[in-house]
The first five atom37 places (N, CA, C, CB, O) and aatype in JSON, in Angstrom:
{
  "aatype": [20, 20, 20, 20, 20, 20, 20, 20, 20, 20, 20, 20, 20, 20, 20, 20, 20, 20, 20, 20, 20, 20, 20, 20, 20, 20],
  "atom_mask": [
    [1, 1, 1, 1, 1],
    [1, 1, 1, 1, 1],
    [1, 1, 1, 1, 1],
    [1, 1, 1, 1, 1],
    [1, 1, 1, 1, 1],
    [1, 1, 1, 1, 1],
    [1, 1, 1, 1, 1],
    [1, 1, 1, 1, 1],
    [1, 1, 1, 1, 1],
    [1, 1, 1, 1, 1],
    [1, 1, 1, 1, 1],
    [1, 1, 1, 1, 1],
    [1, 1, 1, 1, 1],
    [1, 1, 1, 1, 1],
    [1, 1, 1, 1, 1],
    [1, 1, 1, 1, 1],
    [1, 1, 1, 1, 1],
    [1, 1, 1, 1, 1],
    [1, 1, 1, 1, 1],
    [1, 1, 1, 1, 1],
    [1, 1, 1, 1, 1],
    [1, 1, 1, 1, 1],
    [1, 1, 1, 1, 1],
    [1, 1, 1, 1, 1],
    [1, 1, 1, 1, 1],
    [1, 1, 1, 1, 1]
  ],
  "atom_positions": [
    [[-17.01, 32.61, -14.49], [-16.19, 33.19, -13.41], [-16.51, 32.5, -12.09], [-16.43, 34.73, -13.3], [-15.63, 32.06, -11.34]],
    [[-17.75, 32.44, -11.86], [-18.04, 31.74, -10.46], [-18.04, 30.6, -10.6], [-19.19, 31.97, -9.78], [-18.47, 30.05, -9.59]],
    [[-17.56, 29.43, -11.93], [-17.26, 28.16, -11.75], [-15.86, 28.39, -11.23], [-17.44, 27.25, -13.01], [-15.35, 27.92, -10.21]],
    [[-15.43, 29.04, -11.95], [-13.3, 28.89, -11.63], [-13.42, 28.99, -10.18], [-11.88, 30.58, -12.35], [-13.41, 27.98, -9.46]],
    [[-13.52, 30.05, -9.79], [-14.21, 30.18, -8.19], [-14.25, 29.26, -7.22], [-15.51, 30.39, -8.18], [-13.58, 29.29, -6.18]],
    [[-15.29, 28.17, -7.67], [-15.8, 27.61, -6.95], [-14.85, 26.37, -7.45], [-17.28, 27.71, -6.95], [-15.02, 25.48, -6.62]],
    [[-13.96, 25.93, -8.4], [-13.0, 25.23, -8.45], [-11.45, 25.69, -7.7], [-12.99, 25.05, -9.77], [-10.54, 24.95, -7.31]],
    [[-11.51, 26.69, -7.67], [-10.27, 27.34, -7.25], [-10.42, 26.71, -5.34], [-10.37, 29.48, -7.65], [-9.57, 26.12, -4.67]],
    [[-11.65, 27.08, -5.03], [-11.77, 26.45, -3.16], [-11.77, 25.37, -3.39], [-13.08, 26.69, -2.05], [-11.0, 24.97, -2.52]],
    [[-12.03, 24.64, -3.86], [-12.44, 23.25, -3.95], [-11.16, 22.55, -4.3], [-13.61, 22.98, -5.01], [-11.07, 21.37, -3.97]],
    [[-9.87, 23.28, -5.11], [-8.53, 22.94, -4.78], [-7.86, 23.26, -3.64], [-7.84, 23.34, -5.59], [-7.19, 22.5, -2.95]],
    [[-8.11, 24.69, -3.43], [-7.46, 24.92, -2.01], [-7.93, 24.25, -1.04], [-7.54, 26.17, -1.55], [-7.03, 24.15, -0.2]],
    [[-9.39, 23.46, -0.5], [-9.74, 22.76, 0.66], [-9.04, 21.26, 0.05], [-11.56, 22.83, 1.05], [-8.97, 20.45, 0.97]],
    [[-8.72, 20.92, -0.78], [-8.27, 19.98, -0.92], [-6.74, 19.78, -0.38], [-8.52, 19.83, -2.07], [-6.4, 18.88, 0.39]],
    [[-5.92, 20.74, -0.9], [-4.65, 21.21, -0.29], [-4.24, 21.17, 1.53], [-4.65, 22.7, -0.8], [-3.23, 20.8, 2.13]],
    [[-5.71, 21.8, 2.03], [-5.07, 22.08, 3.61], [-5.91, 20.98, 4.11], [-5.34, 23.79, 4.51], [-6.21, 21.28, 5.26]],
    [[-6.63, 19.43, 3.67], [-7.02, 18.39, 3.98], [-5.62, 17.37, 3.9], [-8.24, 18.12, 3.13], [-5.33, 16.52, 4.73]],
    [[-4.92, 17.69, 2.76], [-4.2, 16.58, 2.3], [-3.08, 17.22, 3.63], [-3.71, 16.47, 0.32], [-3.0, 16.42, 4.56]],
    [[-2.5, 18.12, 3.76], [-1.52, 19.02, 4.31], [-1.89, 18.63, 6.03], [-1.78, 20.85, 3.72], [-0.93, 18.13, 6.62]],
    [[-3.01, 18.78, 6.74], [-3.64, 17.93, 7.49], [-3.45, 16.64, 7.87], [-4.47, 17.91, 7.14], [-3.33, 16.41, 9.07]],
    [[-3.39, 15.57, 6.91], [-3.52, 14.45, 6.58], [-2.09, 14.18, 6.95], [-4.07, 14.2, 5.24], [-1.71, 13.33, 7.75]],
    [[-1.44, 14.93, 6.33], [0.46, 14.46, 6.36], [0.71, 14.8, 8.05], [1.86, 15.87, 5.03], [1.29, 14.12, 8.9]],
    [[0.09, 15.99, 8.14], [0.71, 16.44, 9.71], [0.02, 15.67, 10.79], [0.45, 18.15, 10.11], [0.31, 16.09, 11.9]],
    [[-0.94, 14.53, 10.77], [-1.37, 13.81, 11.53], [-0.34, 12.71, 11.55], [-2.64, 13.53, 11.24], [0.3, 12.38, 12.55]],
    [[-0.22, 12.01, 9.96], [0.49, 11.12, 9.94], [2.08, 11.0, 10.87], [0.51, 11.08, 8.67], [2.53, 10.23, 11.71]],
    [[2.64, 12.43, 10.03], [3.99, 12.5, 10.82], [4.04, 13.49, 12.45], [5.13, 13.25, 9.62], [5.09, 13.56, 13.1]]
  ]
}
């Protein structure tokens, strides 16, 4: 349970980096 967890943030910080990433770009 606390792996999924700790995969589940580790997608979502990935998400609002990439999301970040675009809104710098454009």
């Amino acid at each position: 349970m606390i792996g999924l967890e700790i995969k589940m943030t580790k997608i979502f910080a990935g998400l609002i980096l990439v999301y970040c990433a675009v809104r710098l770009v454009i």
